[in-house]
N, C-alpha and C positions, 0 to 999 in steps of 0.2 A: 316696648316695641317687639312685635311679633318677629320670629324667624323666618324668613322665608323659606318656603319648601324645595328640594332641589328641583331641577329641572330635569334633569336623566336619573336612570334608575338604571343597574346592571342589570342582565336577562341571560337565559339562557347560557347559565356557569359554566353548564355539566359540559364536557369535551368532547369534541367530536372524534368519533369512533368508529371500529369498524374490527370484522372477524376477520382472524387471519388463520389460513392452517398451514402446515408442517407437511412433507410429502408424504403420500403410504409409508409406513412401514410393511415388509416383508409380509406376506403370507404367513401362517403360523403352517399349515400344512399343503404338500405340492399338491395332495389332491384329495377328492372325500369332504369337499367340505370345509372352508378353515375361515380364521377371521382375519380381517391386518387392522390398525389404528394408523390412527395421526395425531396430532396436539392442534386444538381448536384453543386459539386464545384471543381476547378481546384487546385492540391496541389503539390508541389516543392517534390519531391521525398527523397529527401537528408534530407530538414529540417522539414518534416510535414506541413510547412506552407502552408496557402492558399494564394493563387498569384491569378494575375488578367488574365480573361478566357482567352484573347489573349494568353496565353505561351501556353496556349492546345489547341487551333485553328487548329492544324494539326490535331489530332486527331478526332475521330467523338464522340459528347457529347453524353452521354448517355439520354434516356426519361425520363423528370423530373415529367410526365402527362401520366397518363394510364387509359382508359376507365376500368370500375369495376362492378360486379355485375348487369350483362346487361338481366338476365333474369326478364321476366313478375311478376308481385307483381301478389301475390294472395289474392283475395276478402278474403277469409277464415284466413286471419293472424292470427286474435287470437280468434278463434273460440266458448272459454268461456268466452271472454269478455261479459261482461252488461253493467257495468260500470269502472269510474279509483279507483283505490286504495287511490290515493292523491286527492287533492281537485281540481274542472276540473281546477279552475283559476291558479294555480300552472303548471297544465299539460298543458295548455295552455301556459302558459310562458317558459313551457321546448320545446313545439313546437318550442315557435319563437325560438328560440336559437340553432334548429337544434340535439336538442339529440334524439329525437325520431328513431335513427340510433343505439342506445345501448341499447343492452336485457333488463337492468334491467327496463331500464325510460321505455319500450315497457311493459312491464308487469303490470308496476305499475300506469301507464295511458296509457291501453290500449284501450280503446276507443276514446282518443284524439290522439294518433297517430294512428290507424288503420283509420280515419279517411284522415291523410296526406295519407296513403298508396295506398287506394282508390283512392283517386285524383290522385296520381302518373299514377297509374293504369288505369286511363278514359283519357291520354293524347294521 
């Protein structure tokens, strides 16, 4: 006796999906140009989870990179600057490390980062 063949058949496994992003991150520079990111990830509709980009391949991924702050730096940044508030060797080491992008480290060594700004500014 032959086996009968079933009558349904599963379809359509792969889970339904969908891109999700992550808000801007911060500017990397106030002015002159700079970039910000975000996290673009693909996530299973049903369980929250994040699955691998392939299941969202159909759809089109959102920009995880966006030009920012593309206007001209101005020579005048901080206009009553003299000197930093903190010690320059400090303001220096907040250079390297890229804070010079947040008001307060701008204020308080502002002539060690008005100094990056210029530079920005003469490229």
């Amino acid at each position: 006796m032959k086996e009968r063949p079933n009558s349904t058949e599963p379809c359509n496994i792969q889970p339904c999906t969908k891109w999700v992003t992550d808000a801007w991150e911060e500017c990397t520079v106030p002015c002159g140009g700079g970039v910000k990111h975000r996290i673009v990830k693909c996530v299973n509709e049903e369980s929250k989870t994040v699955e691998d980009r392939r299941f969202c391949e159909a759809k089109t991924r959102p920009a995880a990179l966006q030009n920012c702050n593309q206007h001209k730096c101005k020579n005048n940044k901080a206009p009553s600057c003299i000197k930093d508030s903190l010690s320059t060797r400090f303001c220096e080491k907040l250079k390297l490390l890229g804070r010079c992008s947040l008001i307060t480290i701008q204020k308080q060594c502002c002539l060690t980062c008005l100094s990056s700004y210029q530079t920005l500014d003469s490229r």
